[in-house]
N, C-alpha and C positions, 0 to 999 in steps of 0.2 A: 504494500500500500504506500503512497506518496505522500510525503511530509506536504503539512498545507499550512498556509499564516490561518487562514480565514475559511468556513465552511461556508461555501454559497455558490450557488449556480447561477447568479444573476447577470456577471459582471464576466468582465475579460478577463482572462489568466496565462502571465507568462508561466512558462513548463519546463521542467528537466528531462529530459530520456537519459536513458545509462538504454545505449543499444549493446547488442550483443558482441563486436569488438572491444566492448570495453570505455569506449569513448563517450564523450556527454555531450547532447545537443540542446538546444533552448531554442524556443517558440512560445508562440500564443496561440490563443484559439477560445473562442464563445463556449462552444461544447468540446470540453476535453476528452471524454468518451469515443467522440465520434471521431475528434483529430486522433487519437495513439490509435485506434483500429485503422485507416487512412495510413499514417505512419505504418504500420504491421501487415497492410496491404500491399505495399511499393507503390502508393499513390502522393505522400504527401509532399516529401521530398529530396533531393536525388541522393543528401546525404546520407540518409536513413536505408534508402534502399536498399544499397548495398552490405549495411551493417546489421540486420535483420537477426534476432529479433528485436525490436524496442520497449522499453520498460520503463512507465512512468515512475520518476521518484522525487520528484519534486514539481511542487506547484503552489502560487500567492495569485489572490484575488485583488484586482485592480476595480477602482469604480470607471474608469474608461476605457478603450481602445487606445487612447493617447495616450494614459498613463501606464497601461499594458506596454506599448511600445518602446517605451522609457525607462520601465524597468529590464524590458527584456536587453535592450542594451546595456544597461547598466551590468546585468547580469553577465553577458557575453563577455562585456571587458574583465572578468574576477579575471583569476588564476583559477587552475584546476584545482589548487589547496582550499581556496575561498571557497570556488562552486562546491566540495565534497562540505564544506563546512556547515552551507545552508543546504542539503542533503540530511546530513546527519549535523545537528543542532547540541 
């Protein structure tokens, strides 16, 4: 199950994958259900594809699309120390 700041389905959520190489990818998405099955399809993106299977483990509830986007950059730039760190808290 994926560490979460916030329980709510209302809002935009950037996202962690830990895919099956091992590596960690971040995104957003409205419905995160329907993004990680997409991801686990080879639909969502090309990164993911090839790294199959993906594994949500991390996710934070944003009140917007912009503020989603914001963090999810914010996130992007950690380190992989950082990223593990908001994984496992």
């Amino acid at each position: 199950m994926a560490k979460s700041r916030k329980e709510s389905a209302d809002g935009w959520s950037p996202y962690i994958l830990r895919c099956g190489d091992g590596t960690l990818y971040t995104g957003i998405a409205k419905d995160l259900e329907r993004r990680v099955t997409q991801h686990n399809a080879g639909t969502a993106s090309r990164y993911t594809r090839c790294r199959l299977p993906a594994s949500l483990v991390y996710q934070e509830e944003q009140p917007s699309q912009s503020a989603a986007l914001k963090r999810e950059l914010a996130i992007k730039a950690l380190s992989r120390t950082a990223k593990e760190g908001l994984i496992r808290p």
